[in-house]
N, C-alpha and C positions, 0 to 999 in steps of 0.2 A: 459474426460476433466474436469479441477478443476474449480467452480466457486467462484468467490470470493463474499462474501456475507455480509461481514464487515474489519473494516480497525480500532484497535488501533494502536497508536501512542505515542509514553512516551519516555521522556528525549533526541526526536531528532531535534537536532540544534535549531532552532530558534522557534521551538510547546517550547512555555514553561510549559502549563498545558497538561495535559492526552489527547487526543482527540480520537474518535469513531466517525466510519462514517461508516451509514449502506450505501449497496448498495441495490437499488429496482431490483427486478428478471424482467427480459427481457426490461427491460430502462436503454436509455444513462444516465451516469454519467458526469456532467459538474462542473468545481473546477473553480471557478470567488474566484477573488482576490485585493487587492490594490496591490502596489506595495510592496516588503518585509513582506508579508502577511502570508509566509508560504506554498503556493498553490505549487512551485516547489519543496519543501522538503517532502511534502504527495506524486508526483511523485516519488519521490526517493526514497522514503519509500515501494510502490510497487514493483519499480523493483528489490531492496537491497531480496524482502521478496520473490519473482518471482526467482532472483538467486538462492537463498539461499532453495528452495524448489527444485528446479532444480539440484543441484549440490548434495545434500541428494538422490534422485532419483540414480542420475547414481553412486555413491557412492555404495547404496543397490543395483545394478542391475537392478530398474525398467524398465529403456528407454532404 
């Protein structure tokens, strides 16, 4: 199983500058937000990054 351990972020939608987000090993991760904040685009950004490792995988045979 793959951990995720950091998160850049560059030139998507509404992140106007670069952003990096470590994740702490065996603690929840919580993304608090204003409203148009960006918080559901760093979602998007995971699962875009989750497919897209996924789809490489069965691609090469792994899964």
């Amino acid at each position: 199983m793959a951990r995720l351990t950091r998160l850049r972020i560059e030139g998507y939608r509404s992140i106007g500058s670069p952003v990096e987000i470590q994740f702490p090993q065996n603690q929840p991760v919580v993304l608090v937000g204003e409203n148009n904040a960006g918080t559901s685009n760093i979602v998007k950004a995971l699962q875009f990054g989750a497919d897209l490792r996924s789809s490489l995988q069965r691609r090469a045979g792994l899964t």
